[in-house]
mmCIF file of the N, C-alpha and C atoms, coordinates in Angstrom:
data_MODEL
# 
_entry.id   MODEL 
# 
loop_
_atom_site.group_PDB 
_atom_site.id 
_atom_site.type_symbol 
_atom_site.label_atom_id 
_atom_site.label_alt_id 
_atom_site.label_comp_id 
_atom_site.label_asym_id 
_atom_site.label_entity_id 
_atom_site.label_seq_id 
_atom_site.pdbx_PDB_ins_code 
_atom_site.Cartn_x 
_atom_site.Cartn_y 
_atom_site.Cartn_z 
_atom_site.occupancy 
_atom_site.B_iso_or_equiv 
_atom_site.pdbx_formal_charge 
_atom_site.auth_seq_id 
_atom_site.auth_comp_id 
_atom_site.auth_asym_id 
_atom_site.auth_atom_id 
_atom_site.pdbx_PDB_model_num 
ATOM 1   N N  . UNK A 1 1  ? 103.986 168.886 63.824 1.00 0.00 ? 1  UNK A N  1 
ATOM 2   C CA . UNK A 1 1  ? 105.313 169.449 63.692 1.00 0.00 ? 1  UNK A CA 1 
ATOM 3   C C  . UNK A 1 1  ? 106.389 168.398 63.948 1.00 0.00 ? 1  UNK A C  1 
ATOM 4   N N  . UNK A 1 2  ? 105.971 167.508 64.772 1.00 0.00 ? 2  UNK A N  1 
ATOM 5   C CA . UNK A 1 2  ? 106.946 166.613 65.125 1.00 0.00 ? 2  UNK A CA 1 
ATOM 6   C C  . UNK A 1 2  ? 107.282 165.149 64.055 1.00 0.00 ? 2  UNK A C  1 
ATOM 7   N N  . UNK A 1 3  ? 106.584 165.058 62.922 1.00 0.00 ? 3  UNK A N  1 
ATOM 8   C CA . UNK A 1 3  ? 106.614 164.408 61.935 1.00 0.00 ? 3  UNK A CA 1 
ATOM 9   C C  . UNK A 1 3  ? 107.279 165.273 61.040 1.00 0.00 ? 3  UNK A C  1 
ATOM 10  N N  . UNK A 1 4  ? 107.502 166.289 61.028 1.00 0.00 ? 4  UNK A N  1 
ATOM 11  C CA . UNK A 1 4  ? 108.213 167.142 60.024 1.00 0.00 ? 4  UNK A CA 1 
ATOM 12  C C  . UNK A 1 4  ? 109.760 166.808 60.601 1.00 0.00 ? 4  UNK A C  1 
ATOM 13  N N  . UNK A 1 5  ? 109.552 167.066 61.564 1.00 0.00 ? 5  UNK A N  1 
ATOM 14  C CA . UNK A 1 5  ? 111.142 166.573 62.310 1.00 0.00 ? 5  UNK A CA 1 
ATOM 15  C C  . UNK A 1 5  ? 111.689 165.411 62.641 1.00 0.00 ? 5  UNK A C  1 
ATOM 16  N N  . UNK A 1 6  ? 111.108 164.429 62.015 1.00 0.00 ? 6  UNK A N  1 
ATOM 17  C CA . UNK A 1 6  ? 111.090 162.839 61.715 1.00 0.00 ? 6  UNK A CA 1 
ATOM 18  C C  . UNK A 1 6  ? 111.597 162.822 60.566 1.00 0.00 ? 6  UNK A C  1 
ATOM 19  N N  . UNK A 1 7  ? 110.215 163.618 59.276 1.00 0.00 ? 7  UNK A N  1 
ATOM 20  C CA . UNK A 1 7  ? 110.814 163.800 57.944 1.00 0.00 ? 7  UNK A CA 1 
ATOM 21  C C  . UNK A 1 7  ? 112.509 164.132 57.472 1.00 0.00 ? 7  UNK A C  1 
ATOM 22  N N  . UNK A 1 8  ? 113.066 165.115 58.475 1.00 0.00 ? 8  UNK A N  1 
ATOM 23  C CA . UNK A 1 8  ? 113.734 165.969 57.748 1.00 0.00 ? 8  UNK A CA 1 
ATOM 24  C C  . UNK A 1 8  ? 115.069 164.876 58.523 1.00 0.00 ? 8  UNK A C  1 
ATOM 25  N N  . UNK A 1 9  ? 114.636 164.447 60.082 1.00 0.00 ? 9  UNK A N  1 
ATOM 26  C CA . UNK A 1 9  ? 115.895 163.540 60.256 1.00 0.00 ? 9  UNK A CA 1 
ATOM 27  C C  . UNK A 1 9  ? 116.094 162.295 59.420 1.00 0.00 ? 9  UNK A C  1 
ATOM 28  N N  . UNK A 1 10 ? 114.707 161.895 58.575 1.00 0.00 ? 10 UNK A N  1 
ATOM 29  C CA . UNK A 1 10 ? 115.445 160.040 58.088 1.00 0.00 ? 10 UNK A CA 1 
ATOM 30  C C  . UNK A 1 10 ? 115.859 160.914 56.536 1.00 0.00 ? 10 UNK A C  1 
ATOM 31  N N  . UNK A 1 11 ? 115.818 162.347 56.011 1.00 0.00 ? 11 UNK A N  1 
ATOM 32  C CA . UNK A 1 11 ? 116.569 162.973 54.585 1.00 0.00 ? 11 UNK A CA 1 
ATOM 33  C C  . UNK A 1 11 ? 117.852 162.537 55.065 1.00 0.00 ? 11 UNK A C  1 
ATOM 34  N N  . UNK A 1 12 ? 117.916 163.415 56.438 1.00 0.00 ? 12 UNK A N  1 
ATOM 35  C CA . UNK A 1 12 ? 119.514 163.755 56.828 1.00 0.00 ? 12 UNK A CA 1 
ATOM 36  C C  . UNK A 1 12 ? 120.038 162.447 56.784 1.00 0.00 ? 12 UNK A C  1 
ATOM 37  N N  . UNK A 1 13 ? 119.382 160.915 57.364 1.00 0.00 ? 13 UNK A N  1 
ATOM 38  C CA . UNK A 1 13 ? 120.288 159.800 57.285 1.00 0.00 ? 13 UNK A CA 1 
ATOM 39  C C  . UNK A 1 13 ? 120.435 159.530 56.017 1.00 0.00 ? 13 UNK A C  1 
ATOM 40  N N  . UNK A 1 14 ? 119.222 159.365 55.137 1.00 0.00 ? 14 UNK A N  1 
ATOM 41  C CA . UNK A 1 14 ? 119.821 159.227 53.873 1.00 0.00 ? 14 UNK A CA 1 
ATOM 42  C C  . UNK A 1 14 ? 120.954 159.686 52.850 1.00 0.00 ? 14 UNK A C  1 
ATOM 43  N N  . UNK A 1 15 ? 121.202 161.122 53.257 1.00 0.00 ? 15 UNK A N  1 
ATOM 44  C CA . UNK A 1 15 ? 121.475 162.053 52.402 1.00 0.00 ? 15 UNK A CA 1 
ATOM 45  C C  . UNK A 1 15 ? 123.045 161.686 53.099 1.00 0.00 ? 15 UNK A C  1 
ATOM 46  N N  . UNK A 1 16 ? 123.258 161.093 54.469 1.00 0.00 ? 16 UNK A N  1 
ATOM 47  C CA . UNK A 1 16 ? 124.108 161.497 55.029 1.00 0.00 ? 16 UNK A CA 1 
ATOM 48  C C  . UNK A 1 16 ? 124.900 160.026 54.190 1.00 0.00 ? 16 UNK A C  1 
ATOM 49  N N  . UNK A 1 17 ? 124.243 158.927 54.412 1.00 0.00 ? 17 UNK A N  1 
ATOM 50  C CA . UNK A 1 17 ? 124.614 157.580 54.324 1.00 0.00 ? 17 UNK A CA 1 
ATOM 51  C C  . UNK A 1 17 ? 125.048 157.730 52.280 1.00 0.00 ? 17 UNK A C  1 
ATOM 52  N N  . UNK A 1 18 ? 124.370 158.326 51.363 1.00 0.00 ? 18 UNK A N  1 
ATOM 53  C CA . UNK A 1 18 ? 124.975 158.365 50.081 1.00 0.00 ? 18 UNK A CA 1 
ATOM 54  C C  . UNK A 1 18 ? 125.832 159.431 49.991 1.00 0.00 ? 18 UNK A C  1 
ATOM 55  N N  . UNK A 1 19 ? 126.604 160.223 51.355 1.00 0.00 ? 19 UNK A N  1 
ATOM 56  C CA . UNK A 1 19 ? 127.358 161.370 51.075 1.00 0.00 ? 19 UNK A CA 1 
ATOM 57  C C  . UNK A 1 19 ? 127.330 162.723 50.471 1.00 0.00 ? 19 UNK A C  1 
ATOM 58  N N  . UNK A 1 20 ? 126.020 163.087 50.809 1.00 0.00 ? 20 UNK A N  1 
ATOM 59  C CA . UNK A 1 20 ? 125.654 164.154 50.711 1.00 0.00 ? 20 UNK A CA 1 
ATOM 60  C C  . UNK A 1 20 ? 125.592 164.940 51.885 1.00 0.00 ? 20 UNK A C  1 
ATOM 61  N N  . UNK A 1 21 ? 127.105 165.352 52.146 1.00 0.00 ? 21 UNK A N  1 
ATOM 62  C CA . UNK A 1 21 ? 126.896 165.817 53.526 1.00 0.00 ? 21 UNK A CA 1 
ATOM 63  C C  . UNK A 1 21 ? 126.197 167.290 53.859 1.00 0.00 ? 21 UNK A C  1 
ATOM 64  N N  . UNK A 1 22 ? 126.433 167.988 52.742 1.00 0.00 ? 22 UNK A N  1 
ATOM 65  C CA . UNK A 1 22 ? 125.701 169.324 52.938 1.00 0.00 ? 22 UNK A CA 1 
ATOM 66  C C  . UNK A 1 22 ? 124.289 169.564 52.525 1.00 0.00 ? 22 UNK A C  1 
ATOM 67  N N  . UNK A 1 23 ? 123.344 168.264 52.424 1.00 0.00 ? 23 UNK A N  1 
ATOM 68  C CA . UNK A 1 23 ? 122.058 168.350 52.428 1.00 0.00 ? 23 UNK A CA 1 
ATOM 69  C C  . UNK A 1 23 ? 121.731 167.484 53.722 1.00 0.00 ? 23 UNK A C  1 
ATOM 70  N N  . UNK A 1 24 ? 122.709 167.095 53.988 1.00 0.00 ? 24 UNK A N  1 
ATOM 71  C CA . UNK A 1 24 ? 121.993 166.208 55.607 1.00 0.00 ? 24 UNK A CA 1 
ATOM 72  C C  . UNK A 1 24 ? 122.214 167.404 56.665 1.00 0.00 ? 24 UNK A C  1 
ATOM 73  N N  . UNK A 1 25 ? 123.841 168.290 56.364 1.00 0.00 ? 25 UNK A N  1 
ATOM 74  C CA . UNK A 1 25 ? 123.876 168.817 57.605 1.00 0.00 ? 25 UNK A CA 1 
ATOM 75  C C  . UNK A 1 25 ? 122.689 170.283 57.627 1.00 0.00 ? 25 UNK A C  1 
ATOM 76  N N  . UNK A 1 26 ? 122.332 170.611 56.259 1.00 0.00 ? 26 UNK A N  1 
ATOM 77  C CA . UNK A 1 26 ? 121.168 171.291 56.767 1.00 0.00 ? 26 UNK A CA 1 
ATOM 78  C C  . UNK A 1 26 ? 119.640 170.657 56.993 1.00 0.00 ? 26 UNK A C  1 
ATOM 79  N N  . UNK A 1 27 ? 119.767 169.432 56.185 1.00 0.00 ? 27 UNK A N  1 
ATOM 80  C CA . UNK A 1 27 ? 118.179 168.750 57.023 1.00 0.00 ? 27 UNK A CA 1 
ATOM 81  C C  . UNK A 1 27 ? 118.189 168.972 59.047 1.00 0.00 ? 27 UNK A C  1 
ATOM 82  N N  . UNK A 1 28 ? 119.386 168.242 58.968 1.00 0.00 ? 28 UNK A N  1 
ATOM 83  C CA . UNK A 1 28 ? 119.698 168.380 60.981 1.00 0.00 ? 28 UNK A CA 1 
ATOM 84  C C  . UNK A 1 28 ? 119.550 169.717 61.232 1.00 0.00 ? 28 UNK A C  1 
ATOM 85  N N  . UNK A 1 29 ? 119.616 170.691 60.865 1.00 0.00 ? 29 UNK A N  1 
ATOM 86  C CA . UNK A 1 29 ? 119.671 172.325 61.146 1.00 0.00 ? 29 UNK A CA 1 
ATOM 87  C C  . UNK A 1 29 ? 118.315 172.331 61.297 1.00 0.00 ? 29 UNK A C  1 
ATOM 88  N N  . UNK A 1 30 ? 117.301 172.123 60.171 1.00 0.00 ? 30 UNK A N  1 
ATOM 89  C CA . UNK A 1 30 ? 115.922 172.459 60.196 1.00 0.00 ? 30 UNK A CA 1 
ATOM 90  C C  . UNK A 1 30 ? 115.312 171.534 61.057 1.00 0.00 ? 30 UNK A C  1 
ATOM 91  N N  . UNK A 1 31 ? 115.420 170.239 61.106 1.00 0.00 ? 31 UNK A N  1 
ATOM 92  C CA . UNK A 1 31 ? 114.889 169.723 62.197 1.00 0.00 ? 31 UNK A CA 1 
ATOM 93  C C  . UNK A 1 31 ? 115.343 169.902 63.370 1.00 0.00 ? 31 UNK A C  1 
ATOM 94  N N  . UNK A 1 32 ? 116.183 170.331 63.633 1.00 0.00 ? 32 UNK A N  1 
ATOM 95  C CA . UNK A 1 32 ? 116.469 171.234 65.100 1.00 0.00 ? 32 UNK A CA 1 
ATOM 96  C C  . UNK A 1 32 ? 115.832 172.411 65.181 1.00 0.00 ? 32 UNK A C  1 
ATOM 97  N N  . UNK A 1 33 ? 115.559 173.211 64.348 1.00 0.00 ? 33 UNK A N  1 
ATOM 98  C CA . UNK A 1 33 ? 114.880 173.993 64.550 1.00 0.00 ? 33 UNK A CA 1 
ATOM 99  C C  . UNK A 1 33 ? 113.200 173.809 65.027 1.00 0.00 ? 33 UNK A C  1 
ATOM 100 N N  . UNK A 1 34 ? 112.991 173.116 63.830 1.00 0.00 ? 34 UNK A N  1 
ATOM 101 C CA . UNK A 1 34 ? 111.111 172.602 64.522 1.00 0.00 ? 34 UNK A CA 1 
ATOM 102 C C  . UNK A 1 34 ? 111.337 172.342 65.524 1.00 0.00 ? 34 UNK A C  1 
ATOM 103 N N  . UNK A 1 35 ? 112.183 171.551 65.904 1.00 0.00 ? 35 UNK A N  1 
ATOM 104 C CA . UNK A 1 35 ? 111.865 170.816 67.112 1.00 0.00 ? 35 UNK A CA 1 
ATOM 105 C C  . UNK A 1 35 ? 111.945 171.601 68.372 1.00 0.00 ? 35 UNK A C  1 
ATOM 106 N N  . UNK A 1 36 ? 112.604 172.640 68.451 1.00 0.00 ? 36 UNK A N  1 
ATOM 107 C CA . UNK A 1 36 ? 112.839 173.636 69.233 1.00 0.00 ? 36 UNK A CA 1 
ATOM 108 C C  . UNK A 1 36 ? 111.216 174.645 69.336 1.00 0.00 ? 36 UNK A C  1 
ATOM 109 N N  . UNK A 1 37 ? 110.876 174.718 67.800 1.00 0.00 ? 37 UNK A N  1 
ATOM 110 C CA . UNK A 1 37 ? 109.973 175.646 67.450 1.00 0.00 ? 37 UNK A CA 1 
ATOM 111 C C  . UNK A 1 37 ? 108.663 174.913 68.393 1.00 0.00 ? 37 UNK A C  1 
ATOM 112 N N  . UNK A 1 38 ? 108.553 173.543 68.014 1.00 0.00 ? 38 UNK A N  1 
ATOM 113 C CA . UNK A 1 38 ? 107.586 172.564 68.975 1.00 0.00 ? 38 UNK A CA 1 
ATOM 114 C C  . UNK A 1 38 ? 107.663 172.468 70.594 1.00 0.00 ? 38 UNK A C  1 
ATOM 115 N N  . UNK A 1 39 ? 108.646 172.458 71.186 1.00 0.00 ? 39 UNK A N  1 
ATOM 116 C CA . UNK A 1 39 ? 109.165 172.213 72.356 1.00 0.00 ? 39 UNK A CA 1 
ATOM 117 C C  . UNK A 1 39 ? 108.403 173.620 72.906 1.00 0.00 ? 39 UNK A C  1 
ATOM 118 N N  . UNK A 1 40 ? 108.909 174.860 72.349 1.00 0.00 ? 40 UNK A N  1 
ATOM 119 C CA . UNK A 1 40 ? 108.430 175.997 72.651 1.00 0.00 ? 40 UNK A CA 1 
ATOM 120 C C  . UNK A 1 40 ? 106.588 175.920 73.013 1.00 0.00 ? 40 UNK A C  1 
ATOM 121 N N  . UNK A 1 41 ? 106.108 175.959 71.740 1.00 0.00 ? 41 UNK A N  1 
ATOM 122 C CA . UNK A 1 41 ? 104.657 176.302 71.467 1.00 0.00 ? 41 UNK A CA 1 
ATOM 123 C C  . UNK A 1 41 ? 104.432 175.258 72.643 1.00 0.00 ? 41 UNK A C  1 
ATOM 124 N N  . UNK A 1 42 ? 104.886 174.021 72.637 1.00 0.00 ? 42 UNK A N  1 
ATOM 125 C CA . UNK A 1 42 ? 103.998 173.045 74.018 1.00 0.00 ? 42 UNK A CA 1 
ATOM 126 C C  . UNK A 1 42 ? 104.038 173.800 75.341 1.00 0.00 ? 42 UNK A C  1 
ATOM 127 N N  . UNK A 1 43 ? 105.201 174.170 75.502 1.00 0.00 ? 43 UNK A N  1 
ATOM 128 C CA . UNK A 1 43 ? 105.666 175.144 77.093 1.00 0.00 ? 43 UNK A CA 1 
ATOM 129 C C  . UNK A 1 43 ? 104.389 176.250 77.335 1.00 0.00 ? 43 UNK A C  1 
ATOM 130 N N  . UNK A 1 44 ? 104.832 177.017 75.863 1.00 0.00 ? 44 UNK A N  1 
ATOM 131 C CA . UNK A 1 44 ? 103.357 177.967 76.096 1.00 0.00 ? 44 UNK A CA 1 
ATOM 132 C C  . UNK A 1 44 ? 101.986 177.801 76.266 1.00 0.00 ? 44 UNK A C  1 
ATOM 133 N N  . UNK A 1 45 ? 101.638 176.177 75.677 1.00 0.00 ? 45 UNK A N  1 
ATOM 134 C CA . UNK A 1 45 ? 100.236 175.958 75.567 1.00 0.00 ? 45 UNK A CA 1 
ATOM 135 C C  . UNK A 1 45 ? 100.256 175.242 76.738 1.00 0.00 ? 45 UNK A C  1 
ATOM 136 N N  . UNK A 1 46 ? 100.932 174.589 77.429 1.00 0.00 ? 46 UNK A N  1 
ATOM 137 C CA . UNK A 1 46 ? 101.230 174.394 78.848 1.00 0.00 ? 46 UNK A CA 1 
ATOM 138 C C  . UNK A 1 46 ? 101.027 175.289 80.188 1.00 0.00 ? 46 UNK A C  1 
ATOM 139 N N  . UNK A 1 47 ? 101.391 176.314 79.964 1.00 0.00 ? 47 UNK A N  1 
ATOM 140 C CA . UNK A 1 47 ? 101.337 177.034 80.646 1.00 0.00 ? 47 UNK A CA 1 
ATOM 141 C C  . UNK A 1 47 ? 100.339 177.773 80.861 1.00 0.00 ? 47 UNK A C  1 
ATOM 142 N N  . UNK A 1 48 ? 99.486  178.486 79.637 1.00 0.00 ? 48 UNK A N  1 
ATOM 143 C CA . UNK A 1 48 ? 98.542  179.158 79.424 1.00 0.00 ? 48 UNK A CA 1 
ATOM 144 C C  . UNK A 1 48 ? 97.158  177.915 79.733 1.00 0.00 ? 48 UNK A C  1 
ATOM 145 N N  . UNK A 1 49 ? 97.478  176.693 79.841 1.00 0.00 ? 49 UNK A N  1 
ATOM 146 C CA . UNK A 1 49 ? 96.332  175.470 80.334 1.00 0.00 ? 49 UNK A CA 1 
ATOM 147 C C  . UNK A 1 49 ? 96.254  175.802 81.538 1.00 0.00 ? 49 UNK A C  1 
ATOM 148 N N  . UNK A 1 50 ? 97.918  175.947 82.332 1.00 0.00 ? 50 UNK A N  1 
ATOM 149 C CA . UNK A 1 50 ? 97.352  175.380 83.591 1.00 0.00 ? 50 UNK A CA 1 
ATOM 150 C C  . UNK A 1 50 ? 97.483  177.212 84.154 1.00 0.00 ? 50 UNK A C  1 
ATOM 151 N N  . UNK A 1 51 ? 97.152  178.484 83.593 1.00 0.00 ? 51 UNK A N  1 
ATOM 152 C CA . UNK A 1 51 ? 96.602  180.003 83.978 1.00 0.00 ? 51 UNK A CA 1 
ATOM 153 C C  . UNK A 1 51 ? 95.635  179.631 84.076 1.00 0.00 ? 51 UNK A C  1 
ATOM 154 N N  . UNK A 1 52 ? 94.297  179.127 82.837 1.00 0.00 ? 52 UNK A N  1 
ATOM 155 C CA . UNK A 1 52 ? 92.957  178.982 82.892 1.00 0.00 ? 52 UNK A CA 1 
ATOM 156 C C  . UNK A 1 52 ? 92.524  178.638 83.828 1.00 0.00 ? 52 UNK A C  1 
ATOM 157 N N  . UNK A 1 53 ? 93.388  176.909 84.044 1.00 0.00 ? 53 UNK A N  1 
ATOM 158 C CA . UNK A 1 53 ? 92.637  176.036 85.220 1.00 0.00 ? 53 UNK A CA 1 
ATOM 159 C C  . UNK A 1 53 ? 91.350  175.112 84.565 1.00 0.00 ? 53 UNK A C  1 
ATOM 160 N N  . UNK A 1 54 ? 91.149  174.621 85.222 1.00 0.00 ? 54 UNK A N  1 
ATOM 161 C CA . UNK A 1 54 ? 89.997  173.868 84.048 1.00 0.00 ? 54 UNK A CA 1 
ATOM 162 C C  . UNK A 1 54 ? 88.524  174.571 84.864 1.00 0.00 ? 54 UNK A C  1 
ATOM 163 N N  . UNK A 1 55 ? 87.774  174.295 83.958 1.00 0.00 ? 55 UNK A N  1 
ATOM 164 C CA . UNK A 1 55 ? 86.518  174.553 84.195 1.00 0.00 ? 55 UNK A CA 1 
ATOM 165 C C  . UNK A 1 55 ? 85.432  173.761 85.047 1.00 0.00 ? 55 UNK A C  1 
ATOM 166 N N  . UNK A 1 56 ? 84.345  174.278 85.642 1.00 0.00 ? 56 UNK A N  1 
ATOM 167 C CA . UNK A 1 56 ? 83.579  172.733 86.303 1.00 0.00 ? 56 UNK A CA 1 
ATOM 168 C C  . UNK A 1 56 ? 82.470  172.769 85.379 1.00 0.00 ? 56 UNK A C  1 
ATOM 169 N N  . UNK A 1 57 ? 81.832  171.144 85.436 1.00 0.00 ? 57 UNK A N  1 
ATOM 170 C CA . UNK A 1 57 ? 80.954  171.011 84.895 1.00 0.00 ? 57 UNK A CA 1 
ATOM 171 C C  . UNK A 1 57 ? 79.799  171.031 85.483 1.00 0.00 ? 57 UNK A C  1 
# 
């Protein structure tokens, strides 16, 4: 997910740098969004790691 939000920020520089401002300012929208969407899912899979606890071998 976090390469998608790489992807969509070097559109936005491009798009931003030949003046296309209303395809950069929604690339920055969507990659704020993943990135939010990512930030999230880690918290949860974070959290739900350390409910389990790890296991012994």
């Amino acid at each position: 997910m976090l390469s998608w939000v790489v992807t969509f920020l070097v559109i936005a520089l491009i798009a931003g740098i030949l003046g296309f401002g209303g395809i950069a300012g929604a690339s920055v929208e969507i990659a704020k969004m993943i990135f939010f969407i990512a930030v999230i899912l880690f918290l949860v899979s974070a959290v739900v790691g350390l409910l389990r606890g790890r296991t012994r071998v």
